[in-house]
C-alpha positions, 0 to 999 in steps of 0.5 A: 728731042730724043734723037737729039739726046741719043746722039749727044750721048754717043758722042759722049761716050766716044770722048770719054773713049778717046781720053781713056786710050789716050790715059798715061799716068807717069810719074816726073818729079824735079828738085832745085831751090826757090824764092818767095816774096811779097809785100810783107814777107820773103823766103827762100827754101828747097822746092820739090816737085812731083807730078802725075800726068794723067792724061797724054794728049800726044807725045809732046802734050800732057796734062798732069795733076801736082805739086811745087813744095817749097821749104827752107829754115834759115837762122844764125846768132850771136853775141852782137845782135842776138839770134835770127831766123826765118822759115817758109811753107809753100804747098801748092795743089796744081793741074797743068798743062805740058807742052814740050820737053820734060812733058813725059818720057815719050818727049824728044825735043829740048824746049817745052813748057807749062801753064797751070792753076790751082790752090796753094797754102802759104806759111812764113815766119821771121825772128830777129832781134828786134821784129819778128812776123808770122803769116799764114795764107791760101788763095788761088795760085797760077804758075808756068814755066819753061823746061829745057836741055840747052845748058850742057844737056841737063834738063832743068826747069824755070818756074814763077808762081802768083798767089791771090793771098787771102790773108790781106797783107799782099800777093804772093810771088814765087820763083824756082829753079830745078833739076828735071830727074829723069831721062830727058835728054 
């Protein structure tokens, strides 16, 4: 048993050497807009996301700690009908795993994507003239997406989201669309 365990720890230890040669913390970010709906509420707003690979499997492959926050404001008013207006919070932690283009710098190919789970917190609120609502929820959330630089050599990335959301008044589905910022192409 104790050649046994001997063995297990070197093993062990030759892992944890490997993914630390293999650790590249790079820093990638994209901003664009989403869309936020469900059951009893929708938004849409401006989404940035940053991200930190934190380890680089190869030149095509990472995995990468983040987040997709998600913020918009909307109102209007007048005379007729009064005043309007809606707001939504989507902060998401996230670890995932990138495969393909926009994965990190070292990348040379246009089409690539993501897989990803997590733990997010969601607010929205509405106001007009005759209903108003509030919720607040956090919950499990997965999300993936597409990454590439096929329309006119801009690298932009396609996302959806799917909250568990906690709050009971339905499950939470995001959409976005951004501008990968960087060298990519």
């Amino acid at each position: 048993m104790k050649k046994f365990t001997i063995k297990m720890a070197i093993i062990a230890m030759a892992l944890v050497a490997n993914f630390a040669a293999k650790a590249q913390v790079e820093f990638n970010h994209s901003l664009g807009g989403a869309l936020y709906a469900s059951e009893s509420s929708s938004g849409y707003g401006i989404m940035y996301s940053p991200r930190l690979n934190v380890f680089a499997l190869s030149d095509e492959a990472s995995i990468s700690v983040g987040t997709h926050i998600g913020l918009g404001f909307s109102g209007s008013t007048n005379s007729q009908t009064g005043a309007t207006g809606s707001f939504v919070l989507d902060l998401p932690l996230m670890a995932e795993i990138n495969l393909g283009h926009a994965n990190s710098s070292n990348s040379s190919v246009g089409f690539g994507g993501f897989l990803g789970a997590g733990f997010g917190y969601h607010k929205a609120a509405y106001q007009d003239g005759i209903f108003s609502g509030d919720r607040a929820a956090t919950g499990v959330v997965l999300n993936g997406g597409i990454r590439t630089n096929l329309i006119k050599e801009q690298s932009i990335t396609l996302r959806i989201s799917y909250m568990l959301a906690s709050d009971g008044l339905g499950d939470i589905i995001g959409l976005g669309l951004s501008y990968n910022i960087g060298d990519f192409n």
